[in-house]
C-alpha positions as YAML, in Angstrom:
chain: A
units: angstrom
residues:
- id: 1
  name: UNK
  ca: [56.45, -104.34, -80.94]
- id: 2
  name: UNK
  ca: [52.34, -104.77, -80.46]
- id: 3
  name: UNK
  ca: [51.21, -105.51, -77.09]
- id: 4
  name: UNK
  ca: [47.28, -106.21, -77.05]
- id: 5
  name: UNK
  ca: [45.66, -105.48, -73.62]
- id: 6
  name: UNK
  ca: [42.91, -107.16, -73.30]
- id: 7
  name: UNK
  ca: [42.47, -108.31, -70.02]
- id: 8
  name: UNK
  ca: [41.65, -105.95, -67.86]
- id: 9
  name: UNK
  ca: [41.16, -103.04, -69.94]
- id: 10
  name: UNK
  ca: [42.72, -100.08, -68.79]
- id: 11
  name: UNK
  ca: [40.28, -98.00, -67.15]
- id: 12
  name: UNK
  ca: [42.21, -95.34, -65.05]
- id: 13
  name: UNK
  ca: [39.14, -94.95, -62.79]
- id: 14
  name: UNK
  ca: [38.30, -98.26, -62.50]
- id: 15
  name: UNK
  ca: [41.97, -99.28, -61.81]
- id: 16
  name: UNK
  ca: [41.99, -96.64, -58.94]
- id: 17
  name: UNK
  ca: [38.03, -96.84, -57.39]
- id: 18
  name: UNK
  ca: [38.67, -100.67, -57.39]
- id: 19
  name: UNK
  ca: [42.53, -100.39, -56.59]
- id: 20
  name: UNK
  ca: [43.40, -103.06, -59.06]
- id: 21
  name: UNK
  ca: [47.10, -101.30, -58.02]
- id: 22
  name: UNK
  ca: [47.61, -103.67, -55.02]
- id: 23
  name: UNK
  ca: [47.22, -107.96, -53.86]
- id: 24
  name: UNK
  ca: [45.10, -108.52, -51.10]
- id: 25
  name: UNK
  ca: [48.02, -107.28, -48.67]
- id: 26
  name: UNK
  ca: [48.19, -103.96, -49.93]
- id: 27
  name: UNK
  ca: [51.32, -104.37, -51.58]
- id: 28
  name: UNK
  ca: [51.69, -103.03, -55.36]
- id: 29
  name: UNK
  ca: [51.75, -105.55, -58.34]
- id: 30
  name: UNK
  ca: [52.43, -105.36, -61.89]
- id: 31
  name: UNK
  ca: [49.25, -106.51, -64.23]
- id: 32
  name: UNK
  ca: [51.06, -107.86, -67.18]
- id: 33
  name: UNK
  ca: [53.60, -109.71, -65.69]
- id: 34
  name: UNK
  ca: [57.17, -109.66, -64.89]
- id: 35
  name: UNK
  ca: [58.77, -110.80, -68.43]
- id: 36
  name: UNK
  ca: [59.36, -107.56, -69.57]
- id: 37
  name: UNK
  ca: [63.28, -107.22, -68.75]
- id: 38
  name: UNK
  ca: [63.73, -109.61, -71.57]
- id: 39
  name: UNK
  ca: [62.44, -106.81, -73.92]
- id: 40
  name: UNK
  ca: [64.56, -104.46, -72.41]
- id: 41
  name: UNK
  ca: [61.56, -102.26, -71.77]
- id: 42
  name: UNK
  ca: [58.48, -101.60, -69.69]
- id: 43
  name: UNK
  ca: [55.34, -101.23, -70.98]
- id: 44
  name: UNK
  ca: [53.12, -101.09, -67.65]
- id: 45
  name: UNK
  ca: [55.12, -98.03, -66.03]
- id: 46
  name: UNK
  ca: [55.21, -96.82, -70.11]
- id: 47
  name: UNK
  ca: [51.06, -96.96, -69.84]
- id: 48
  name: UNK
  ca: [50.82, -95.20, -66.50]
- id: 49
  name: UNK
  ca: [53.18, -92.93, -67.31]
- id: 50
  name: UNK
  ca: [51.25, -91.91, -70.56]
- id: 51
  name: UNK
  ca: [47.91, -92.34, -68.98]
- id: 52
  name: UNK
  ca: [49.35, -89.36, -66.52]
- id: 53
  name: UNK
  ca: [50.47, -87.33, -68.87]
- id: 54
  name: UNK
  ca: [48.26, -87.53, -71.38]
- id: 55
  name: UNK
  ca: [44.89, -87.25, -69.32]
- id: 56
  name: UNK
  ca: [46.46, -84.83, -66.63]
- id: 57
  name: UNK
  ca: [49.43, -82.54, -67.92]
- id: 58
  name: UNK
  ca: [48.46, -82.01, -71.37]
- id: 59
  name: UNK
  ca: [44.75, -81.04, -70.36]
- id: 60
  name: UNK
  ca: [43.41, -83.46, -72.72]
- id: 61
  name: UNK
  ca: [40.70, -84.15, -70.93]
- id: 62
  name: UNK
  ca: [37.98, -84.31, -73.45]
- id: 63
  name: UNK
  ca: [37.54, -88.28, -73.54]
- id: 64
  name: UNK
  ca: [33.84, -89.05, -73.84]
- id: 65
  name: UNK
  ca: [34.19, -92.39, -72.33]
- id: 66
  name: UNK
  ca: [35.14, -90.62, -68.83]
- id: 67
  name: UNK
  ca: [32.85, -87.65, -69.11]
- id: 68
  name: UNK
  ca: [30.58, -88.51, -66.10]
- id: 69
  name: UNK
  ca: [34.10, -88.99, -64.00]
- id: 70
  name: UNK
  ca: [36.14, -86.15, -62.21]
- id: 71
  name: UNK
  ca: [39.65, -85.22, -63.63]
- id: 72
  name: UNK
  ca: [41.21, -85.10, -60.10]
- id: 73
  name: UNK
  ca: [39.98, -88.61, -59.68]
- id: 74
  name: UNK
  ca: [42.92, -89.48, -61.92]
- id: 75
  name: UNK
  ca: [45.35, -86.40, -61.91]
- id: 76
  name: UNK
  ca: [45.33, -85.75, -58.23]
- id: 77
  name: UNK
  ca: [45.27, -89.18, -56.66]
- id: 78
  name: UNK
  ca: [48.76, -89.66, -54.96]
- id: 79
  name: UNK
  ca: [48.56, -93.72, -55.01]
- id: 80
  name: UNK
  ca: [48.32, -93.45, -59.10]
- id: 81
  name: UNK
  ca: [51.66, -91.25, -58.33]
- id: 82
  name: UNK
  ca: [53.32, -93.51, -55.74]
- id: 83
  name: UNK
  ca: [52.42, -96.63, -58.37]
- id: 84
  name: UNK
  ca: [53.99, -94.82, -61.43]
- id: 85
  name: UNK
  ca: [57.29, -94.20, -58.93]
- id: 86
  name: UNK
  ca: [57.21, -97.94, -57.88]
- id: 87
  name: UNK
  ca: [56.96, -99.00, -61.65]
- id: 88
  name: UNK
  ca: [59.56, -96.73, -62.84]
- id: 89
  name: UNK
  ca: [61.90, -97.73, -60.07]
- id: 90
  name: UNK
  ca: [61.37, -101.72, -60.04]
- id: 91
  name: UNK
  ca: [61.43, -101.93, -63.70]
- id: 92
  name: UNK
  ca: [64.92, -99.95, -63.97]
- id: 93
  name: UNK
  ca: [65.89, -101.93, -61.21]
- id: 94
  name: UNK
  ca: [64.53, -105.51, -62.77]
- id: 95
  name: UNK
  ca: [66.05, -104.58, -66.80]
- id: 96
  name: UNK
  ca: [69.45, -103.89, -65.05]
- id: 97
  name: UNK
  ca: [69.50, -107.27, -63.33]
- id: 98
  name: UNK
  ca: [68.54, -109.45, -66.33]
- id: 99
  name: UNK
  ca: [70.34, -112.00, -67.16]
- id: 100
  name: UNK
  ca: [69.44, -113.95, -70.45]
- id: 101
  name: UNK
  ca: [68.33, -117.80, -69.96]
- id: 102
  name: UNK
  ca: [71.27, -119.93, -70.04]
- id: 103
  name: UNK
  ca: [69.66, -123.28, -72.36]
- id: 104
  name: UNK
  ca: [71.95, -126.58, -72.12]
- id: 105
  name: UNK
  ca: [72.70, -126.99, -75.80]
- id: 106
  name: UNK
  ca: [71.26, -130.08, -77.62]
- id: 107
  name: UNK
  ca: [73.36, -133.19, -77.77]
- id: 108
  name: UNK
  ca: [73.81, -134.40, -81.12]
- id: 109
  name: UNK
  ca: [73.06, -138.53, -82.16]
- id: 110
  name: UNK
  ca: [75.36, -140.03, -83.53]
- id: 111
  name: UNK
  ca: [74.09, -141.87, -86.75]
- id: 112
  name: UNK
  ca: [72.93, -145.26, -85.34]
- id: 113
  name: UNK
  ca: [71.13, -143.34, -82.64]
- id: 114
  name: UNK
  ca: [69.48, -141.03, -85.25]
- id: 115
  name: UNK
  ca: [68.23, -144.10, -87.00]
- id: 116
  name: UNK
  ca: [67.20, -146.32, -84.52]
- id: 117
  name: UNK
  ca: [65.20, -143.03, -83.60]
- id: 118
  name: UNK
  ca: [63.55, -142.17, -86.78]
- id: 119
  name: UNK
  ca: [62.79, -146.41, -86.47]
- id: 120
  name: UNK
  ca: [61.28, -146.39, -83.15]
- id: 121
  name: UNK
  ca: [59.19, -143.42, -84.49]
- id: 122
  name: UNK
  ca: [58.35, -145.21, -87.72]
- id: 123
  name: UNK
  ca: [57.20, -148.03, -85.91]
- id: 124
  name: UNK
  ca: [55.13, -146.48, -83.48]
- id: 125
  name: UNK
  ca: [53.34, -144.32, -85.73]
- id: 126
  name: UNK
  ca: [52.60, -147.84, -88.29]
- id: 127
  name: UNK
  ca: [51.06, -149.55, -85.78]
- id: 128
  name: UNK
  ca: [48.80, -146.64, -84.62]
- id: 129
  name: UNK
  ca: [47.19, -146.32, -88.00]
- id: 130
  name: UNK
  ca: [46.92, -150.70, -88.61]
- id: 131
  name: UNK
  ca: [43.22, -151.13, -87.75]
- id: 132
  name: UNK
  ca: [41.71, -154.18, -87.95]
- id: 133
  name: UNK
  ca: [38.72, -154.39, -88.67]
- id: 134
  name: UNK
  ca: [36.23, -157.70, -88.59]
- id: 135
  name: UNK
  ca: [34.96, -158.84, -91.85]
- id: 136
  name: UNK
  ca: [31.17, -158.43, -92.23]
...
């Protein structure tokens, strides 16, 4: 599977100064949608989770990119903690209640209907491309 985030980028620090964790009232969100249960797995509380460990409990803090930014900003901040909890538990929670789509199943023409169909089609697209044009 290849999952291309683009949009926003994931900047721990900027997800936490700007707390692009929460809407406006407060309450957490997920930033790449709530389609994952189809997949059977979820990527967002995946990418926090990683982000965690990798930055915080492996001490692999050597990223140039967040040089000029303090460690605790990410490792001790308790609402990056209560947002990986939330993720974990409402993504458990949402693959165990998936339910695949139920589609209506497609009716079959019978043969006139199939060729009055490809007809009507036929027809329609002839007289789109009969131009007449004016003699000169």
């Amino acid at each position: 599977m290849f999952y291309h985030i683009h949009n926003p980028k994931i900047n721990p620090y900027e997800y936490l100064i700007k707390d692009r964790f929460t809407d406006p009232d407060m309450k957490f969100l997920r930033n790449y949608g709530d389609e994952f249960p189809n997949m059977g797995f979820d990527i967002e509380s995946w990418i926090w989770s990683t982000v965690k460990e990798e930055l915080c409990e492996k001490d692999m803090f050597h990223f140039s990119c967040f040089k000029d930014h303090p460690i605790e900003t990410i490792c001790d901040n308790a609402n990056l903690t209560k947002r990986n909890e939330w993720l974990k538990e409402t993504g458990e929670q949402m693959i165990q209640e998936y339910q695949e789509p139920q589609f209506t199943p497609l009716t079959t023409l019978s043969e006139q209907e199939r060729e009055e169909t490809e007809q009507f089609i036929f027809d329609h697209i002839s007289s789109s491309s009969n131009y007449h044009y004016k003699d000169e």
